[in-house]
N, C-alpha and C positions, 0 to 999 in steps of 0.2 A: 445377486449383486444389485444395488443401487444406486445410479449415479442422478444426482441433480445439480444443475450449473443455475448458480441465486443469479438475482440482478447485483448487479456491481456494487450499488447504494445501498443496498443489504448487506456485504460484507462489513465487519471489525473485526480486530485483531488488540486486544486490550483496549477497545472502544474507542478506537483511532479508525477511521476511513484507510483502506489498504490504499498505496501510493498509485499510480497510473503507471503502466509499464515502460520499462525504459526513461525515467526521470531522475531525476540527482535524487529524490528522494525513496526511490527505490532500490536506488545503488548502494546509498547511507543504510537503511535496513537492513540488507544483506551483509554489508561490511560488519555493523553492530550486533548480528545475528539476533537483532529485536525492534519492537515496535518503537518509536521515537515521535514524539510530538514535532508538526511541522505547519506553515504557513502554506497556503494556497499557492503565494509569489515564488516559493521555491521547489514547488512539484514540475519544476520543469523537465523538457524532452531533452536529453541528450544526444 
């Protein structure tokens, strides 16, 4: 088995930056069970 954890700024998911945890924009992902284009202004903390 091999596990490696990337830098965060290295992850994409269809070439979108993955959202920050716990953000309305990572609520929307989950909801849409897909990557969705978003602004910086609405990666907020919930």
């Amino acid at each position: 088995i091999h596990i490696e954890q990337s830098e965060r700024d290295l992850l994409r998911v269809n070439g979108l930056e993955i959202p920050l945890p716990n953000t309305i924009t990572e609520k929307e992902w989950k909801r849409l069970d897909k990557a969705v284009p978003y602004d910086e202004k609405d990666n907020a903390v919930v």
